[in-house]
C-alpha positions as MATLAB code, in Angstrom:
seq = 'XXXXXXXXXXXXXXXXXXXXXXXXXXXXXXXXXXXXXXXXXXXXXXXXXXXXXXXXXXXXXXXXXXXXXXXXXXXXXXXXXXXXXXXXXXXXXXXXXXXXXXXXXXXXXXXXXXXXXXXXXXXXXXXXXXXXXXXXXXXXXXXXXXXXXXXXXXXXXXXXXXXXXXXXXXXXXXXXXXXXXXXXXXXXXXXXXXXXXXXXXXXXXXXXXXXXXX';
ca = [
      -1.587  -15.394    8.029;
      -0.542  -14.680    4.740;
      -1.577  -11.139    3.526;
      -3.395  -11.069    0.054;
      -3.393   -7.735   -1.956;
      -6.681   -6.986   -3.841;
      -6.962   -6.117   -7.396;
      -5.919   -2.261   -7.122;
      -7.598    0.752   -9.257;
      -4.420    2.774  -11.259;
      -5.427    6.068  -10.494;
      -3.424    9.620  -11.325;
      -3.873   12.457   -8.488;
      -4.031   16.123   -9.265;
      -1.627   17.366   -5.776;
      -0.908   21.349   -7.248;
      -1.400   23.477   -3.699;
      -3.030   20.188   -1.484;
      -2.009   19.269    1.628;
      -0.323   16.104    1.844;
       1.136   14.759    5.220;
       4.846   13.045    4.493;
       5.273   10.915    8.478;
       8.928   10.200    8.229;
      12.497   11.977    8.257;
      15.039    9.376    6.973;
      16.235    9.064    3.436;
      12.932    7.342    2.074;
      10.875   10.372    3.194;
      13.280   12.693    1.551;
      12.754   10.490   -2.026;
       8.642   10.908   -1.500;
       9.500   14.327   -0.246;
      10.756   15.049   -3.979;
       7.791   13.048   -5.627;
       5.611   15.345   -3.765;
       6.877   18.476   -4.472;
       7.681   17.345   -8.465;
       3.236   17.092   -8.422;
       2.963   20.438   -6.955;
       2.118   19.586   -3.091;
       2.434   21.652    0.381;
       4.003   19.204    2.218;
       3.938   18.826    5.947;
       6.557   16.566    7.434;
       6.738   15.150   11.249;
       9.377   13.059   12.326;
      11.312   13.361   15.906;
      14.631   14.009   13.432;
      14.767   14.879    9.742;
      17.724   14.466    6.918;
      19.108   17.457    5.597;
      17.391   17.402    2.369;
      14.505   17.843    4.070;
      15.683   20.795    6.255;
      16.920   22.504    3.127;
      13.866   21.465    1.041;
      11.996   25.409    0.336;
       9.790   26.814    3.265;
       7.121   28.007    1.206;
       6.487   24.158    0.357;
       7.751   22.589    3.055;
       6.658   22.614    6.919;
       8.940   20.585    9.259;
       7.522   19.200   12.895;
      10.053   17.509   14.895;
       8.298   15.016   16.940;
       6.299   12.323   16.392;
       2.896   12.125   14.526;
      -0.531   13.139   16.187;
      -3.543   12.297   14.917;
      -4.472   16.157   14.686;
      -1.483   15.785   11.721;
      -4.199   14.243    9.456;
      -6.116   17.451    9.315;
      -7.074   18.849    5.782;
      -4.432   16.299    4.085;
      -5.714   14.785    1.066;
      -3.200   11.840    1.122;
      -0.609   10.810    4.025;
       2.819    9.334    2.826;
       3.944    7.271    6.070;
       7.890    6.566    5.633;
       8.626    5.608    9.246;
       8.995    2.629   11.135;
       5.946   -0.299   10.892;
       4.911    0.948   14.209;
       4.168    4.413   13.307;
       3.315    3.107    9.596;
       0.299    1.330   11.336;
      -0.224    4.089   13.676;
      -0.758    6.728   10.847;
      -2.808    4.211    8.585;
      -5.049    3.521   11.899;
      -5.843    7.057   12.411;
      -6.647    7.856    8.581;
      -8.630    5.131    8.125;
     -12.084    6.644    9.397;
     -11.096   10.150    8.005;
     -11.351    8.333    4.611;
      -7.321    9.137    3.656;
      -5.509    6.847    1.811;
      -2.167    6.170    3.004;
       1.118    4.894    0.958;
       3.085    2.968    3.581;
       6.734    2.795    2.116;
       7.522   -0.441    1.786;
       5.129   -1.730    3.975;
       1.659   -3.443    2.090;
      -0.087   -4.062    4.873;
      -0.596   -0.290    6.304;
      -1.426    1.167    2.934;
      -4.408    1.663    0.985;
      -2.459    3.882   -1.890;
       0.883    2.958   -3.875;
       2.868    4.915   -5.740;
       4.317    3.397   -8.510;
       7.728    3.520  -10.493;
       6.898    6.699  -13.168;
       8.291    7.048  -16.624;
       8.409   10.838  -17.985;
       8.696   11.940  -20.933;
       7.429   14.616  -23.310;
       3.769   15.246  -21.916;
       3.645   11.555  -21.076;
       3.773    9.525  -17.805;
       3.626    5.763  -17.917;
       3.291    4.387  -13.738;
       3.809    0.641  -13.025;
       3.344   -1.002   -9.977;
       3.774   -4.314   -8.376;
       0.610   -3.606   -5.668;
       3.807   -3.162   -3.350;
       4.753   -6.297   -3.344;
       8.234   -5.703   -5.559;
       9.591   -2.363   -5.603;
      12.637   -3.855   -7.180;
      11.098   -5.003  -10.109;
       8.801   -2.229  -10.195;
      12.191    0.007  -10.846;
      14.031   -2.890  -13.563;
      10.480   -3.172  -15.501;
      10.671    0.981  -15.224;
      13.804    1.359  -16.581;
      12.726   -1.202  -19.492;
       9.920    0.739  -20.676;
      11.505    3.852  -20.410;
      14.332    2.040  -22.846;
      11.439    0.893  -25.356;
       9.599    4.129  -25.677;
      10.037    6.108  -28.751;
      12.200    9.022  -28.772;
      10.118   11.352  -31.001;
       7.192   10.656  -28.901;
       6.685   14.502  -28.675;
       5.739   13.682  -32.207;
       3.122   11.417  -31.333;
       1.378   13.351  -28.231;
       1.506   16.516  -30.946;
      -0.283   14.135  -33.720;
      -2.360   12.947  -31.277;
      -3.545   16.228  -29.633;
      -4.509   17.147  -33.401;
      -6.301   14.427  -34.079;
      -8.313   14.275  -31.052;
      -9.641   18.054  -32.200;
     -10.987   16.462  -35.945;
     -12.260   13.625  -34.122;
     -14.494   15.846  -31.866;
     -15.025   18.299  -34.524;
     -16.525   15.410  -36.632;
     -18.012   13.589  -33.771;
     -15.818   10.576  -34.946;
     -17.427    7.196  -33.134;
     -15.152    6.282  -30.657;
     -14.920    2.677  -32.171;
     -12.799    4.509  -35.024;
     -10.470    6.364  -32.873;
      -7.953    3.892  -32.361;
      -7.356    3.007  -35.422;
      -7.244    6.308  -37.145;
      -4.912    7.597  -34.121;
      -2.668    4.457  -35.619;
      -2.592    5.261  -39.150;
      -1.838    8.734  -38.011;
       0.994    8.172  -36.308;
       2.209    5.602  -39.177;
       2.296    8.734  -41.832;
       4.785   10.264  -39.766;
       7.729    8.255  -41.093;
       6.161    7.279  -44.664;
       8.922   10.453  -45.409;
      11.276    7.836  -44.529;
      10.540    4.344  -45.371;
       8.005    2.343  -46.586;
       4.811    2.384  -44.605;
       4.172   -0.024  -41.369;
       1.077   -2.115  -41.110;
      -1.012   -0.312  -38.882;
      -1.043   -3.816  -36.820;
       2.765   -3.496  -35.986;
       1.555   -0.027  -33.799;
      -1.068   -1.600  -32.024;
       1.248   -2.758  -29.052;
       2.382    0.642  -28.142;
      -1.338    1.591  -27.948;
      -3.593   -0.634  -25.944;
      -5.063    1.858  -23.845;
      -8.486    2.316  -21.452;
     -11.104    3.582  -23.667;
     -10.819    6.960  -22.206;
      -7.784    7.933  -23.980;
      -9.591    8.019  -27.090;
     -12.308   10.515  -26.120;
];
C-alpha cells in the first residue's frame, strides 16, 4: 500500500537546555547530532556503537549509552531524532507515540511524525524547506538555490524591519498596512543608489504568514 503524507504544519522549536533523545550512532546521527546542539539541546544518544564525532562531541551536552534503545529512553525528551535502522526507527516511533513525542525518522516517512527540513541562515534569518520527507535531495538543491537568491545586505532589511515594526506598534498601524509600508521601507534603502523600484517588484521576497507583520 502506497503511503500518503498529509499536509504538514511548518513549525520552528525553541530546544535551548531540552532534552532531546538522538537513537542512532552512525554518520547520520552525528549530522542531527550537530543540528541539535547548533539549537541549544542536551542531547542523549543510544546506539550499541557510536562514530567518533559523537564520542568527542562535549560532555556537558552530550550523554552517550551504548546499547540499544529502551523505552525508559523516551523519558522527559521533548522530541526523539531516530537515525537507526527501520527496525529500531519503528521501534522508537511505536513507543513515543502514546507519550505524545514526535519523532523525525531519518530518511524514513513512515516512522515519523516531525521533519526537519533543509535550513538557510543568515543574518537573524532562517528560511526551512521541506519535501514532507519525501526528497531530501531536492530539499538540499532547492536549499542551496534560495540561499543563492537571498540578498546579501539582508542584515539591512531585518534592521529596517525591526524599526519599523516599533512605529507600527507605537502607532497601532492596522495590520492590513504593514506589508506594504515594510516594502516601501525597504525600497528607500537603495534610492541612495538608483532610481526607486516599484514597490510591486519586492513583493516576491515577502509573501509571508500574517504573523510576521505583527
Amino acid at each position: 500500500m502506497k503511503f500518503e503524507m498529509p499536509e504538514l504544519l511548518p513549525l520552528f522549536l525553541k530546544l535551548s537546555g531540552r532534552a532531546v533523545l538522538l537513537v542512532g550512532g552512525g554518520r547520520v546521527a552525528t549530522a542531527k547530532l550537530q543540528q541539535l546542539l547548533s539549537a541549544g539541546a542536551q542531547v542523549r544518544v543510544v546506539a550499541p556503537e557510536t562514530a567518533p564525532a559523537i564520542d568527542w562531541a562535549p560532555r556537558e551536552r552530550v550523554t552517550v549509552f551504548r546499547r540499544g534503545f529502551l523505552p525508559t529512553d523516551l523519558d522527559d525528551a521533548w522530541l526523539v531524532v531516530a537515525a537507526a535502522t527501520p527496525e529500531v526507527n519503528r521501534e522508537v516511533a511505536e513507543a513515543a507515540e502514546p507519550r505524545r513525542i514526535f519523532v523525525n525518522a531519518v530518511d524514513d516517512p513512515q516512522n515519523a511524525s516531525a521533519y526537519l527540513s533543509g535550513v538557510v541562515r543568515r543574518d537573524g534569518v532562517t528560511v526551512a524547506i521541506s519535501t514532507s520527507g519525501n526528497a531530501p535531495a531536492l530539499t538540499a538543491l532547492l536549499r542551496e538555490g534560495i540561499d543563492a537568491l537571498l540578498p546579501q545586505d539582508l542584515a539591512a532589511w531585518l534592521r529596517r524591519a525591526r524599526a519599523e515594526r516599533l512605529v507600527w506598534r507605537r502607532d497601532s498601524v492596522p495590520m492590513g498596512d504593514r506589508k506594504g509600508r515594510l516594502l516601501r521601507a525597504l525600497n528607500g534603502i537603495y534610492e541612495r543608489d538608483r532610481v526607486a523600484v516599484p514597490v510591486e517588484e519586492f513583493s516576491p521576497w515577502l509573501c509571508c504568514p500574517e504573523d510576521s507583520w505583527l
